[in-house]
C-alpha positions as CSV (number, residue, x, y, z in Angstrom):
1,X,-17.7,28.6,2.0
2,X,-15.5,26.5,0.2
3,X,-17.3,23.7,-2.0
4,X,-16.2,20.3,-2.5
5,X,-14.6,20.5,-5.9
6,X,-12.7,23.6,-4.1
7,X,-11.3,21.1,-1.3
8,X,-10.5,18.9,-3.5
9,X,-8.2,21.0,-5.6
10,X,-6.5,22.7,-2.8
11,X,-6.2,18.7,-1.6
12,X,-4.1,17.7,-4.9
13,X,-2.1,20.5,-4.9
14,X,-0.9,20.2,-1.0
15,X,-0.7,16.5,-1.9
16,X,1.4,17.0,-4.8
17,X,3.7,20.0,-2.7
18,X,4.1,18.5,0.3
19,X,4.7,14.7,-1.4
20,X,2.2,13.4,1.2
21,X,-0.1,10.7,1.7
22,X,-3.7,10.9,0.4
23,X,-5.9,8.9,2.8
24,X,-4.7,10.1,6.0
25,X,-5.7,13.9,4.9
26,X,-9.4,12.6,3.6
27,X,-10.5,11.3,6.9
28,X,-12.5,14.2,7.9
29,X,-13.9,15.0,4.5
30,X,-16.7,14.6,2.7
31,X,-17.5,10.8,0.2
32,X,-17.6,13.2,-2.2
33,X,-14.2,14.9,-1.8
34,X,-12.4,11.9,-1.0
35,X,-13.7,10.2,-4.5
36,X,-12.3,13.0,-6.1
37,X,-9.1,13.5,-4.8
38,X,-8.2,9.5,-4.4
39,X,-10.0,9.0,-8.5
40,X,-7.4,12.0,-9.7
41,X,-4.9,10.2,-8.1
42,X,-5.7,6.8,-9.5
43,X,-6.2,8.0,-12.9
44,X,-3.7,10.6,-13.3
45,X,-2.1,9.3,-16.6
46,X,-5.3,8.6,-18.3
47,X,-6.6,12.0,-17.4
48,X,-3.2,13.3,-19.1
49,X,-3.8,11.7,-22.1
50,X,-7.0,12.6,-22.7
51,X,-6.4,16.2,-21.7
52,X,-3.3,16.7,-24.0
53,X,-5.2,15.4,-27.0
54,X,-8.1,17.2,-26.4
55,X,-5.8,19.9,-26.1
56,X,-3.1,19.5,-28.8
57,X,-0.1,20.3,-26.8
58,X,1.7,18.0,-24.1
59,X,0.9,17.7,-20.5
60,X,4.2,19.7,-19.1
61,X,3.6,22.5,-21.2
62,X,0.1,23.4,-19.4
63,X,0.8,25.0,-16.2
64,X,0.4,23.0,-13.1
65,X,-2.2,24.7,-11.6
66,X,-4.7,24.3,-14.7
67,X,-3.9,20.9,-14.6
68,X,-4.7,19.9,-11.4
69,X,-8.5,21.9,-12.5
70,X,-8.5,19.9,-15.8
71,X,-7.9,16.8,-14.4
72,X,-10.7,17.0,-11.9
73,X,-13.2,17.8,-14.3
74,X,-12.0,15.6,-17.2
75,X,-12.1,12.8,-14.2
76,X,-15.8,13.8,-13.4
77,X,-16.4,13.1,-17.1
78,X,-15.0,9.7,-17.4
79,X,-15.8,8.1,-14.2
80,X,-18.4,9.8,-11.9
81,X,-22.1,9.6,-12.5
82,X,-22.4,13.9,-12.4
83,X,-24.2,15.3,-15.3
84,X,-22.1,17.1,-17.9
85,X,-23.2,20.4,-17.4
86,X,-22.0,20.1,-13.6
87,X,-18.9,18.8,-14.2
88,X,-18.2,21.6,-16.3
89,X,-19.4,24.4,-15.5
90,X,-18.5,23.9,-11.7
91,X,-14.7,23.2,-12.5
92,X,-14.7,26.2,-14.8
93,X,-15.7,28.4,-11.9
94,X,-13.1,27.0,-9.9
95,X,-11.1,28.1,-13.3
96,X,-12.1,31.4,-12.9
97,X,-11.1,31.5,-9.4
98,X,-7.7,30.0,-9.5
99,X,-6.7,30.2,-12.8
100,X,-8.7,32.9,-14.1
101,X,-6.7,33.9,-17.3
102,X,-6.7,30.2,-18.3
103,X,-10.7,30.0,-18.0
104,X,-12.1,30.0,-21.2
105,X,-8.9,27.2,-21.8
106,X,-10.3,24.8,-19.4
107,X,-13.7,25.5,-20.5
108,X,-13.2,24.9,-24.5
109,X,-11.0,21.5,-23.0
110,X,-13.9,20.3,-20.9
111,X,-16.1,20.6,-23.8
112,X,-14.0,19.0,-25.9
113,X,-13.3,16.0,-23.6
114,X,-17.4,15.5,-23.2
115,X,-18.1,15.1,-26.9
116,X,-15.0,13.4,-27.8
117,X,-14.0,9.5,-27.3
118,X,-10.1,9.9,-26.4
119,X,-8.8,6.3,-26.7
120,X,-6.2,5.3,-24.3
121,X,-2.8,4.7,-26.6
122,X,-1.5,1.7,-24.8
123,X,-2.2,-0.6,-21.9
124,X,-0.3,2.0,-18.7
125,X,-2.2,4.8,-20.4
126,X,-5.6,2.4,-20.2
127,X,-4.5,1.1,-16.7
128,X,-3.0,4.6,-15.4
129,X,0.1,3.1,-14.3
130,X,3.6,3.8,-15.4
131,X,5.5,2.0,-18.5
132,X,8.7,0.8,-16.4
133,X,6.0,-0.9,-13.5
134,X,3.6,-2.5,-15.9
135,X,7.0,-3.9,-17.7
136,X,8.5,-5.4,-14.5
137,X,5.1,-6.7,-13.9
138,X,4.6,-8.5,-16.9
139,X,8.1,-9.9,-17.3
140,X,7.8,-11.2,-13.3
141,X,4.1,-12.1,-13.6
142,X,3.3,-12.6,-17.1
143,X,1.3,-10.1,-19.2
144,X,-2.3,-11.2,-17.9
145,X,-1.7,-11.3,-14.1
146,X,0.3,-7.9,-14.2
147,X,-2.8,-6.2,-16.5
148,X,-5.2,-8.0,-13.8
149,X,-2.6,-6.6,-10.9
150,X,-3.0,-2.9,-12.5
151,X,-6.6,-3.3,-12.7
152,X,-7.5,-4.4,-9.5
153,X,-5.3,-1.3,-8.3
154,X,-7.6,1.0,-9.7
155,X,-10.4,-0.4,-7.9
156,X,-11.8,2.1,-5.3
157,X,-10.3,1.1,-1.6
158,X,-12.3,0.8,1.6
159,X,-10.8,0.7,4.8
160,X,-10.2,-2.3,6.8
161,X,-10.3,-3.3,10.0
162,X,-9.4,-5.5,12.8
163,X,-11.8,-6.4,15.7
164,X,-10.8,-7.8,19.0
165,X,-13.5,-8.9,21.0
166,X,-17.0,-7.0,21.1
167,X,-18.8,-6.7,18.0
168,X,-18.4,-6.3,14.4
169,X,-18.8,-2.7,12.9
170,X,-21.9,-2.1,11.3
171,X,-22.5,-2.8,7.6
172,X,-19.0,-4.4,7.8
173,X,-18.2,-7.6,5.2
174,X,-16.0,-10.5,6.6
175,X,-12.9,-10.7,5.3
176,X,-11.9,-14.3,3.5
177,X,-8.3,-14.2,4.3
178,X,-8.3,-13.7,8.1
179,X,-10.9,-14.0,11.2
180,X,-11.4,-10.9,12.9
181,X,-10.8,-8.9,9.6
182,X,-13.6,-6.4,8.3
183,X,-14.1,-4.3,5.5
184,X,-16.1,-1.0,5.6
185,X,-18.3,0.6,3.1
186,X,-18.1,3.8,5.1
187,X,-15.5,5.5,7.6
188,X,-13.9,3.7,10.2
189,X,-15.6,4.0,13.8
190,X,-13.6,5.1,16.5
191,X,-13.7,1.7,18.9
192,X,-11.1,0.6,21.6
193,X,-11.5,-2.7,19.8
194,X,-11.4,-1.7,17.0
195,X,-7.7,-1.2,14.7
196,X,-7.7,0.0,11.2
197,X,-5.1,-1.8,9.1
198,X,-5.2,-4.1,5.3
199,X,-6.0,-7.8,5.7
200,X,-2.4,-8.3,3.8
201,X,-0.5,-6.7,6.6
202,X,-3.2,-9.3,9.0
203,X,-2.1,-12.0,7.2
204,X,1.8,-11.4,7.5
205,X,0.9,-11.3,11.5
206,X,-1.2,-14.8,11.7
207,X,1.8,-16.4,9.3
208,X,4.1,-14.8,12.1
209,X,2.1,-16.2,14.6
210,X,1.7,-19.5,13.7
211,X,6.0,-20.0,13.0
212,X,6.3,-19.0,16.8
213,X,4.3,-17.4,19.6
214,X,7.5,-15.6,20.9
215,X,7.9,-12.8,18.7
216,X,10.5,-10.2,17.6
217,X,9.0,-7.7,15.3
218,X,11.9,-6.0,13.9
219,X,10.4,-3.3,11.9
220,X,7.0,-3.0,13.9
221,X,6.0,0.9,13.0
222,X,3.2,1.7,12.8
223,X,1.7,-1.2,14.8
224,X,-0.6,-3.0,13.0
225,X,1.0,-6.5,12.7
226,X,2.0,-6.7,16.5
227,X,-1.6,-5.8,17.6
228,X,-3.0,-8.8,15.2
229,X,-0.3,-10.9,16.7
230,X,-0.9,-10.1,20.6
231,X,-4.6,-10.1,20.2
232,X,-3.9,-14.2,18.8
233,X,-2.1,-14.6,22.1
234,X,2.0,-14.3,21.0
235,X,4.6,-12.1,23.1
236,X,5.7,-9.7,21.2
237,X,8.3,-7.3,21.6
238,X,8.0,-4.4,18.9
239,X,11.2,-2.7,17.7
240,X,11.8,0.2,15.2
241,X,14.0,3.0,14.5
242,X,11.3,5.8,15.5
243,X,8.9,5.6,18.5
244,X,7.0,8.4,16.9
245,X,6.4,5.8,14.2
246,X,4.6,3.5,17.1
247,X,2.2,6.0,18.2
248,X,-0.3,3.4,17.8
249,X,1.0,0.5,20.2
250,X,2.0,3.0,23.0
251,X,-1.2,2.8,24.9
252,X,-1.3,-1.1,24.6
253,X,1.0,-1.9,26.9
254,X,3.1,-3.3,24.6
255,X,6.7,-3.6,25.3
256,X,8.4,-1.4,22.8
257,X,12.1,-1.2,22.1
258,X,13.3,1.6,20.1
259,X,16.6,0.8,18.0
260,X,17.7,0.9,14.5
261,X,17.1,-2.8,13.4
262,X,20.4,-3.3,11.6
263,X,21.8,-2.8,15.1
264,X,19.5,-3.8,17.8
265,X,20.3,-3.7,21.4
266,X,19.4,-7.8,22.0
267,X,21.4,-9.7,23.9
268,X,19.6,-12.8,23.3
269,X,17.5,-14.8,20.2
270,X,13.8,-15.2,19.7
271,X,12.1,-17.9,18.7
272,X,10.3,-15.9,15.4
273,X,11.9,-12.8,14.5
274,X,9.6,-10.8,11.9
275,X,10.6,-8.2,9.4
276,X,8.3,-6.8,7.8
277,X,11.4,-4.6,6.0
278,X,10.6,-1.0,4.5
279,X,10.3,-1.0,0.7
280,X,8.7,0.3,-1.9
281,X,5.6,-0.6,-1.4
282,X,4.4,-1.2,-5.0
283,X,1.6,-4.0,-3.8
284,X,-0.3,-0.9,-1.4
285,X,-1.3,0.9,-4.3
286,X,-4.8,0.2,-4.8
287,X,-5.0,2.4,-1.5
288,X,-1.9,5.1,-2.1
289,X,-2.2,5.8,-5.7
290,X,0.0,8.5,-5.4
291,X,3.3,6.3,-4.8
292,X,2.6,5.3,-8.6
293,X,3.7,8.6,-9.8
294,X,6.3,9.3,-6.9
295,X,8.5,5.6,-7.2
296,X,11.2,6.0,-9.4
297,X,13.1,2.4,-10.6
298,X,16.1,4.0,-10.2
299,X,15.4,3.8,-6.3
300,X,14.7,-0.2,-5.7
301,X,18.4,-1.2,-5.4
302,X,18.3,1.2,-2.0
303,X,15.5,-0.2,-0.6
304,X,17.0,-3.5,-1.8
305,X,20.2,-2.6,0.6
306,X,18.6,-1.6,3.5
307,X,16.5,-4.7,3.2
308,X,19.4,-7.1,3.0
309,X,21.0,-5.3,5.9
310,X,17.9,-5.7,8.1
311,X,17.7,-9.3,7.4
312,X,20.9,-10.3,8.0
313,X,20.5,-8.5,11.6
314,X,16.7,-10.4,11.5
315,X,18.8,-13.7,11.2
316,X,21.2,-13.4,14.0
317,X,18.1,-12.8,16.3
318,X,16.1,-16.0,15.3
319,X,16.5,-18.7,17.2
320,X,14.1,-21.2,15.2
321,X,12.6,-19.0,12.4
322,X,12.0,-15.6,10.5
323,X,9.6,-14.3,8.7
324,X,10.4,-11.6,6.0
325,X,7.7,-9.9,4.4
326,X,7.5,-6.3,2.0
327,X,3.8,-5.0,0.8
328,X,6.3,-5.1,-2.5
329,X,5.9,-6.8,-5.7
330,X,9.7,-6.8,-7.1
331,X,11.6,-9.6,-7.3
332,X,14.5,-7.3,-6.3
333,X,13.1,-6.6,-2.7
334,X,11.9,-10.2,-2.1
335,X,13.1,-13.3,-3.6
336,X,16.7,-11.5,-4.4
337,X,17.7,-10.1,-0.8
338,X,16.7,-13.8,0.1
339,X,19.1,-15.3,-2.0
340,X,22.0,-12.8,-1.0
341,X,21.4,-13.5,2.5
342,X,21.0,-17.0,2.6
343,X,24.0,-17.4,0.8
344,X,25.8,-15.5,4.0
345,X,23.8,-17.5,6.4
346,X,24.2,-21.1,5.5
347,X,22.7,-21.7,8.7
348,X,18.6,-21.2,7.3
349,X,16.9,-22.1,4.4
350,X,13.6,-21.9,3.3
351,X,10.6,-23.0,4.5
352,X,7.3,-23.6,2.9
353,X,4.7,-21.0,4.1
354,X,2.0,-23.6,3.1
355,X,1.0,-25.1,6.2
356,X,1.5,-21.7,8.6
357,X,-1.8,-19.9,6.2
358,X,-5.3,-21.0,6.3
359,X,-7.1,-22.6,2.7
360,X,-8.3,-18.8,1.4
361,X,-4.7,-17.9,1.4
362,X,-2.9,-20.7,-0.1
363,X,-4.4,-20.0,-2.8
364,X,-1.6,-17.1,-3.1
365,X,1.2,-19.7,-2.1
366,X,3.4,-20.3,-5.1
367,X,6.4,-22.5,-5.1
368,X,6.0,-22.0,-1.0
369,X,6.5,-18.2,-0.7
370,X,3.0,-16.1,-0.2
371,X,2.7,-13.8,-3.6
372,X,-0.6,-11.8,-2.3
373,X,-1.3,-9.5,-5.3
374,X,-4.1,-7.1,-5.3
375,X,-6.9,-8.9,-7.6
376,X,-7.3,-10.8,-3.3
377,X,-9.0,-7.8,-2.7
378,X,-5.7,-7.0,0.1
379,X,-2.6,-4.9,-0.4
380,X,0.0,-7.1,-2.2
381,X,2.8,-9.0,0.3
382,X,5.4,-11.1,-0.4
383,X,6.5,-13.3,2.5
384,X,9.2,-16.1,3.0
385,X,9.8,-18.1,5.8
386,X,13.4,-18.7,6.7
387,X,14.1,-21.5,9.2
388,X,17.3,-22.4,11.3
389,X,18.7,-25.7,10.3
390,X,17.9,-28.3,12.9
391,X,21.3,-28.8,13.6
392,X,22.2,-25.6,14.1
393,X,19.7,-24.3,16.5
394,X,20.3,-23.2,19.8
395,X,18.3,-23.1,22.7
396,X,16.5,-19.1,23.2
397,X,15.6,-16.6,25.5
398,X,12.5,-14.3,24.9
């Protein structure tokens, strides 16, 4: 029978082959296995550091699979309340089992790492994020709120969810931000009214909402936003490039078109057009700590195309107003595709999100564009609010 370090390990390692997702594999398994696997994840840098010095040779040159083993013990160490002994002389066995000529290795490295205080040699080691994102953060957010963003990233997740009608889960907490909203100490029960999804993305649909009840969502996949926004009583019609990617909304009778957004099959405007555009998702971390290590900077002027691309298409389709939102942090997805566009589209400008959010979230309204970071407690979301000039609008269809 496999044991739950053993899951764990085989976990990482498909993770890390495969370049998937963590959560979405853990929801069958075991508290103890998913604290593991999502901790190694979260901590991967820090686990690395205190491994190679423990070890006296760099990361790379230890081969993968001893790694992965290393890291799950040294993690056990450092942040799980597991006696010493268990932590390792269980990850040695596993050692023996899938690295067996590098056993005694891990074992003399585990010991090591118990007796020895390894400090963290600069704040992304201490934070286990990477230089180049910590740097972006601090010269967009200032030192203190990127080191609070990085530490409330390593916080440990719990799944939210949205209820409509019927009631609340059990041992659920109320969320601040939006009515409706729960989060769980535990898994997710399987309820017809119940939807799984962060508060940030709920708040991106009740901001959508209350710009216009007759809704284009652009980008919809996987469903989340346009459930929020039908269950507040809008009209939604839910685009995206993949109905695969809608699973979720295709027993809702929802209408569903399916269309690349850059070139959508409309005929006629809405009132509020939302794009919630792909990205790079640097503000989900806190509960996909593997896109950390995956996101390369090199990448963010691609998303940054596609993004401006969408938008423009997003604009020709509003009739009054849209709403563009990323679960993104960089200025390069948000407030510079906004400048671009507008600068094509004389025929919007901005609009102050302030009076479309309730008191708890304007406390993340800065300068009248919604900068959710993690220390809310949600995924991080940017979100503007682009409006047509009043005269310049035309009447709509929906």
């Amino acid at each position: 029978m496999t044991s739950d370090r053993e899951r764990a390990v085989l976990l990482l390692q498909r993770i890390e082959r495969e370049s998937l997702f963590a959560t979405p594999l853990l929801h069958n398994e075991s508290g103890f296995v998913r604290t593991l696997v999502l901790g190694v994840l979260r901590w991967r840098s820090r686990l690395d550091h205190v491994i190679s010095v423990c070890a006296g040779r760099r990361i790379e040159k230890i081969d993968d699979r001893v790694v992965d083993i290393l890291r799950l013990g040294v993690y056990q160490l450092l942040f799980m309340d597991v006696a010493q002994y268990a932590a390792v002389s269980e990850t040695v066995d596993l050692a023996a089992r899938y690295a067996k000529r590098a056993r005694g290795f891990v074992n003399a490295i585990l010991r090591k790492a118990s007796q020895t205080k390894v400090h963290p040699d600069s704040v992304a080691t201490a934070t286990a994020h990477p230089e180049w994102l910590l740097a972006r953060w601090t010269r967009q957010y200032g030192a203190d709120r990127a080191l609070a963003i990085a530490e409330a990233d390593q916080q440990l997740s719990y799944p939210d969810v949205f209820v409509f009608g019927g009631a609340a889960p059990v041992d659920a907490e109320p969320s601040r931000l939006v009515a409706g909203m729960y989060r769980l100490h535990g898994a997710v029960e399987q309820a017809d009214n119940i939807y799984a999804l962060d508060e940030g993305s709920a708040v991106i649909a009740d901001l959508t909402v209350a710009a216009g009840r007759e809704v284009l969502d652009l980008a919809a996949a996987p469903g989340g936003k346009t459930i929020v926004m039908r269950a507040r009583g809008a009209n939604v019609i839910s685009n995206d490039i993949a109905i695969a990617r809608l699973g979720p909304l295709r027993n809702r009778t929802t209408k569903i078109v399916v269309s690349d957004g850059r070139r959508p099959p409309f005929t006629h405007r809405f009132q509020t057009v939302l794009l919630d555009a792909p990205c790079s998702a640097t503000g989900t971390i806190r509960k996909n700590p593997e896109l950390k290590w995956r996101l390369r900077e090199s990448e963010l002027p691609a998303f940054a195309q596609l993004q401006k691309e969408l938008l423009a298409s997003a604009l020709t389709l509003a009739a009054e107003t849209c709403v563009y939102s990323t679960c993104s942090l960089e200025r390069e997805e948000n407030d510079e595709v906004i400048e671009e566009v507008l600068r094509a589209h004389s025929e919007f400008e901005r609009m102050d999100v302030t009076p479309l959010v309730n008191d708890e979230v304007k406390k993340w309204v800065e300068n009248g564009v919604l900068r959710l970071t993690p220390e809310s407690g949600a995924d991080g979301f940017t979100a503007f609010v682009l409006r047509r000039k009043s005269e310049l609008k035309t009447s709509h269809a929906s």
